[in-house]
C-alpha positions, 0 to 999 in steps of 0.5 A: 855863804856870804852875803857881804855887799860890794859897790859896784863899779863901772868895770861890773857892768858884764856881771851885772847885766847878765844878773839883771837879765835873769831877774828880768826874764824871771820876772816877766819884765821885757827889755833889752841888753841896750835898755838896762845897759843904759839905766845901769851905767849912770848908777855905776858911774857915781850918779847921785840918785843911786847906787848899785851893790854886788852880792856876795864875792865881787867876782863871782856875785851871788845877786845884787841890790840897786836903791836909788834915793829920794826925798821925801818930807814925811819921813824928814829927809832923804829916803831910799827905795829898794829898786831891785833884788836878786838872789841866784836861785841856786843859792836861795833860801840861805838866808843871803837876802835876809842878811842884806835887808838886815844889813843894808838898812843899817848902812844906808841909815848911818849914810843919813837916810831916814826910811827905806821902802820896797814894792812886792808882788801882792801874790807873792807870799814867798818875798812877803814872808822875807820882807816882813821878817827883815822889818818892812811894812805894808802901808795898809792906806797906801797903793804905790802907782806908776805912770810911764814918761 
């Protein structure tokens, strides 16, 4: 199985939006067709805040990625954060998404980004054990917060 990564591309749009929609409904998260239709177009289109990478064969994707891009002067330069991640749960546990956490950070370090960050369900050991076995960190003095605009 292979976890080859593809830029996704405006004409992905279908693909992905029914991807999306299942991480979402697994997740818990509410929104509509029109909501992520319309947080995904950009990325797809070239905006340069991010970028979206199919999973797996282009046509019939396994999952996907979306980082969008920062900057951030604590670690001198331009940094990524891992928005989403999404393996089909009929292919999991192959070590698909090893392999892009692996991957995608040697990519993204040769485009020039200095550090890649993620979040994670502190109840969630599973994705936990995933992440700190592909080299991320817990920042022990730091809580990611969020306020809606």
């Amino acid at each position: 199985m292979s976890a080859a990564l593809h830029l996704a591309r405006p004409e992905d749009i279908e693909r992905l939006l029914g991807l999306v929609a299942a991480f979402h409904k697994e997740e818990g998260l509410e929104s509509t067709d029109e909501a992520r239709y319309a947080a995904l177009i950009p990325l797809l289109e070239g905006i340069p805040h991010g970028c979206i990478y199919l999973i797996g064969p282009a046509r019939a994707p396994l999952g996907y990625v979306i980082v969008t891009f920062g900057w951030s002067v604590e670690f001198g330069g331009m940094d990524g954060f891992v928005d989403e991640i999404y393996i089909r749960p009929a292919v999991r546990g192959r070590g698909i998404a090893t392999e892009v956490l692996i991957q995608l950070p040697k990519a993204l370090a040769a485009a020039g980004l200095t550090a890649l960050h993620l979040e994670v369900d502190r109840e969630n050991e599973t994705a936990q054990r995933l992440y700190t076995r592909t080299g991320f960190r817990p920042r022990e003095r730091y809580m990611l917060m969020s306020k809606t605009l």
